[in-house]
C-alpha positions as CSV (number, residue, x, y, z in Angstrom):
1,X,-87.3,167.3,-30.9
2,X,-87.0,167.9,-27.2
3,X,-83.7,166.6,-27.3
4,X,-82.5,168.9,-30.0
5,X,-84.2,172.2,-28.2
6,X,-82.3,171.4,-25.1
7,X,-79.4,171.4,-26.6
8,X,-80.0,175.2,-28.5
9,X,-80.8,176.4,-25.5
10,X,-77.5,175.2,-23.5
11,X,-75.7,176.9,-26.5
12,X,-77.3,180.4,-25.4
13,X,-76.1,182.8,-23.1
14,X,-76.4,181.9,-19.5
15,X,-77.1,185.9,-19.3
16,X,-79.7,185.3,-21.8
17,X,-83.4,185.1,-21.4
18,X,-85.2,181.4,-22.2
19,X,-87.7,183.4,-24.0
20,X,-85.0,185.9,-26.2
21,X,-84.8,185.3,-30.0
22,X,-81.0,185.1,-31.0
23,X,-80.1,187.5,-34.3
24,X,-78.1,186.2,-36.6
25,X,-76.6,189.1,-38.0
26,X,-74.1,189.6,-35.7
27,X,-72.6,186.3,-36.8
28,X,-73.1,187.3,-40.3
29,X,-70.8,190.0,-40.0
30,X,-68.3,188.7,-38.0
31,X,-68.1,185.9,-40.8
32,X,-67.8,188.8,-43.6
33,X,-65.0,190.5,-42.0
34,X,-63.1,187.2,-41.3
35,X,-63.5,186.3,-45.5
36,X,-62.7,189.4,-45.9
37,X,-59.4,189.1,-44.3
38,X,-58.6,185.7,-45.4
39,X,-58.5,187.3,-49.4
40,X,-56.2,190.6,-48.3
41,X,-53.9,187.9,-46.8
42,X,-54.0,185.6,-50.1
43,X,-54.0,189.2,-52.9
44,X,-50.7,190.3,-50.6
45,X,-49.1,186.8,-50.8
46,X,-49.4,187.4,-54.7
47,X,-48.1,190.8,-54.7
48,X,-45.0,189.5,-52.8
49,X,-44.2,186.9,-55.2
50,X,-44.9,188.9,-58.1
51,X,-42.5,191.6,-57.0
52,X,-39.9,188.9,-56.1
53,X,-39.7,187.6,-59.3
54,X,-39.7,191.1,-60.9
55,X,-36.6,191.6,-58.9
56,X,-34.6,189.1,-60.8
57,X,-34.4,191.2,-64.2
58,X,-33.5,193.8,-62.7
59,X,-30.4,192.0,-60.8
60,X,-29.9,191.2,-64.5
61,X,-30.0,194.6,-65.5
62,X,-27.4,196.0,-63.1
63,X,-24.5,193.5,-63.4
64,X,-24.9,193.9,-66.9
65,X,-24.3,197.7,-66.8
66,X,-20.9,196.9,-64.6
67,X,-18.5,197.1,-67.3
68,X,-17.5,195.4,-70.5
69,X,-15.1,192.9,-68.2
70,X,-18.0,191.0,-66.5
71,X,-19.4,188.0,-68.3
72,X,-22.5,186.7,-68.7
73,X,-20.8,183.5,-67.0
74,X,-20.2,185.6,-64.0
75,X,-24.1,187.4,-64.1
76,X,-25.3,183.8,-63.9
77,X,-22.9,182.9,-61.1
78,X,-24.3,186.0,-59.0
79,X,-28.3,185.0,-60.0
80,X,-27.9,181.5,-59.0
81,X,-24.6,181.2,-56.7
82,X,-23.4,178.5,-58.5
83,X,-19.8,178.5,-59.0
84,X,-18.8,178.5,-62.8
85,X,-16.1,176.5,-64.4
86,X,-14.2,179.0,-67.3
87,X,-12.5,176.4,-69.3
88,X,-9.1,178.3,-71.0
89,X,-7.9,177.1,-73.9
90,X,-4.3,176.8,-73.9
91,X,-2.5,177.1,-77.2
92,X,-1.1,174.3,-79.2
93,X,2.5,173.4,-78.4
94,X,5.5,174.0,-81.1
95,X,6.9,170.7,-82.1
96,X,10.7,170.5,-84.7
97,X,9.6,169.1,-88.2
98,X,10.7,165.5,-88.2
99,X,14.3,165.4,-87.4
100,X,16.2,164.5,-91.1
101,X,19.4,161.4,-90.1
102,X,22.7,162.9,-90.4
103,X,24.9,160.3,-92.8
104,X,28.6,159.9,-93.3
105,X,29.2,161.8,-96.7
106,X,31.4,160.4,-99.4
107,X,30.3,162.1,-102.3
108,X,31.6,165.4,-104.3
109,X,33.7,168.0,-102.5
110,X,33.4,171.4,-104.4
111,X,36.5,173.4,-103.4
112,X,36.3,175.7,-100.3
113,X,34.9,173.3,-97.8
114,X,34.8,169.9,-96.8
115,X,32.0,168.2,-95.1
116,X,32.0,164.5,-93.5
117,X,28.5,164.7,-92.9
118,X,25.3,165.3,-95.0
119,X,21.8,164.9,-94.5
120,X,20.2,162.2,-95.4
121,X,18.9,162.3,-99.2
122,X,20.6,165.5,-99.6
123,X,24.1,166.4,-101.7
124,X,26.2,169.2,-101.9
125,X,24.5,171.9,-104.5
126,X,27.6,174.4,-105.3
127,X,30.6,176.1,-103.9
128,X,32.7,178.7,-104.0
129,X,35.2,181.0,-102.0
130,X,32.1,182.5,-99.7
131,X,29.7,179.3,-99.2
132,X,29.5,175.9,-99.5
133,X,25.7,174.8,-100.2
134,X,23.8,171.8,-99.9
135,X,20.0,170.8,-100.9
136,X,17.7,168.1,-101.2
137,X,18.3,165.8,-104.1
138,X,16.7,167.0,-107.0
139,X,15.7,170.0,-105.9
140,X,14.5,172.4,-108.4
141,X,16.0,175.6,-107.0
142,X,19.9,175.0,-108.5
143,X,21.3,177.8,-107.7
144,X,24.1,177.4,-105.0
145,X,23.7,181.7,-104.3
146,X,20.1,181.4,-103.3
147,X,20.2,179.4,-99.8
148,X,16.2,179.6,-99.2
149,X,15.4,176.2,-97.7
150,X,18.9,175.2,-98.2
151,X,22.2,174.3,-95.2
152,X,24.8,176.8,-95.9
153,X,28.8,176.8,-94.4
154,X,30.8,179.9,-94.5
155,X,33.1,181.7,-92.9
156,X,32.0,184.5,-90.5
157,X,31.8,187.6,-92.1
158,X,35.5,190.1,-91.8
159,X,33.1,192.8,-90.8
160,X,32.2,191.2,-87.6
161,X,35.0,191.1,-84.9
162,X,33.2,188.7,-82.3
163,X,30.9,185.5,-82.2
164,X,27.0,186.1,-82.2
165,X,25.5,186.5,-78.9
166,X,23.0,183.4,-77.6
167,X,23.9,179.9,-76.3
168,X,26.3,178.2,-75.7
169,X,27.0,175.4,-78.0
170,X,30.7,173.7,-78.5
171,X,31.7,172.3,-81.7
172,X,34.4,169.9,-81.3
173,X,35.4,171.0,-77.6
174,X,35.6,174.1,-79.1
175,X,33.7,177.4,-78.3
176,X,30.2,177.5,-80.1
177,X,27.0,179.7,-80.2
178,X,23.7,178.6,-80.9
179,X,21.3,181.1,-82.1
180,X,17.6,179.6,-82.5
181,X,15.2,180.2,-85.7
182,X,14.2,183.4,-86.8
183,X,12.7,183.5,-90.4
184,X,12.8,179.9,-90.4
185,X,16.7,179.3,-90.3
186,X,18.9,178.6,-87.0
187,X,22.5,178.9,-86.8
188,X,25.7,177.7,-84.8
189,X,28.6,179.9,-85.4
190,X,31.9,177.9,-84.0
191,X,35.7,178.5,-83.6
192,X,37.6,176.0,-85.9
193,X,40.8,174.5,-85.1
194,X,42.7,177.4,-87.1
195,X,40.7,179.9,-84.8
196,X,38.3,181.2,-87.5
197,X,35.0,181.5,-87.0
198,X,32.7,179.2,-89.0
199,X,29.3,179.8,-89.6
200,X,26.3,176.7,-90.5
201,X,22.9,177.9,-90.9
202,X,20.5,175.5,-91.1
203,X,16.6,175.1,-92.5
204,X,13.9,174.7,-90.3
205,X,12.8,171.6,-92.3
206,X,15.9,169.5,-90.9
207,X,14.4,169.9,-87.6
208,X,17.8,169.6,-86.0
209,X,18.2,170.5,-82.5
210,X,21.5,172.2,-81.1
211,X,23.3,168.6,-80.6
212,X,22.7,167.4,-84.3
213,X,23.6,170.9,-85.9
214,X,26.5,170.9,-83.5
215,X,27.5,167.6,-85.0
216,X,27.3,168.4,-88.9
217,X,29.0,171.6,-87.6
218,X,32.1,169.2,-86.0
219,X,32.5,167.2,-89.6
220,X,33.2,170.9,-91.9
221,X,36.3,171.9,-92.5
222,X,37.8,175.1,-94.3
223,X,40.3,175.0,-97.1
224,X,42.7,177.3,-97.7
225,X,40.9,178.4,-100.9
226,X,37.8,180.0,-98.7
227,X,37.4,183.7,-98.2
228,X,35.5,186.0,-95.5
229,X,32.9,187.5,-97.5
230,X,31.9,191.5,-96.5
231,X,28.5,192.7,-95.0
């Protein structure tokens, strides 16, 4: 016990008197005020992560009210600077139907036009002054007038004085123009050896390109029977 009153007393004061009771209170409150300050420190480290996390809505908010042209892509991008990948979708390219064989011909030639060339599993339909026509074999649609879906030869009509704008496509070593589909039909329109202009349109199922049209184009030739038509 002596021991252990030695050692309360070396804790004391040396200004202090041997026989002076110490008073606890004045450690009491000093302990008070230092708990006291150790919660304010821990309730404002709350409030600060509370009100950070409240800010993220309203980052939200705003980029949302920039315009109709910012996506929600881009509102993520700024929230988390990631960078975003915007995958764009390209459209699907526009392929020719399977190109249809061109064949020698050596079947009927209606008067008007000849033809050394015909495609394959197709025959000449009708002619007549205006237009030679040819179909596929067995085709329902027998009229020779009505060229939907159908390859038509005629001579360019006497209302038009000049070839067709577009490009260039000779016929024989002669001068040629290609003009591409529109409505589903392309055409070459082509001087002949007489100097007339000859006209082939051809259906977009034949899936010919300007070379192969070109080359049915090279085999037609015009008989003295055929006539300009008007319009």
């Amino acid at each position: 016990m002596n021991d252990l009153k030695d050692l309360l007393e070396l804790a004391l004061p040396d200004s202090a008197a041997a026989d002076v009771l110490v008073d606890p209170g004045a450690d009491l409150t000093r302990g008070r005020r230092l708990l006291r300050r150790r919660l304010l420190f821990r309730a404002t480290g709350v409030v600060a992560a509370v009100a950070a996390g409240a800010m993220v809505p309203v980052v939200l908010h705003s980029a949302a009210g920039t315009g109709a042209g910012t996506s929600r892509h881009q509102i993520a991008a700024a929230v988390s600077h990631k960078p975003v990948h915007v995958t764009t979708r390209q459209s699907a390219p526009v392929h020719r139907a399977t190109s249809i064989a061109l064949v020698a011909w050596r079947g009927t030639q209606p008067p008007g036009y000849e033809v050394s060339w015909m495609p394959s599993g197709w025959a000449v339909q009708g002619s007549n002054p205006y237009s030679l026509t040819i179909a596929p074999s067995g085709d329902t649609n027998t009229n020779p007038g009505n060229f939907l879906g159908k390859l038509v030869v005629m001579l360019q009509s006497s209302s038009v004085t000049s070839p067709p704008s577009g490009m260039s496509q000779p016929v024989n070593g002669r001068p040629g123009v290609f003009s591409p589909y529109q409505d589903g039909i392309e055409s070459v329109t082509f001087q002949n050896s007489n100097g007339q202009w000859v006209v082939v349109q051809a259906p977009q199922v034949l899936g010919w390109d300007p070379a192969q049209l070109a080359q049915f184009a090279g085999g037609v030739r015009v008989l003295v029977t055929a006539q300009q038509g008007v319009g």
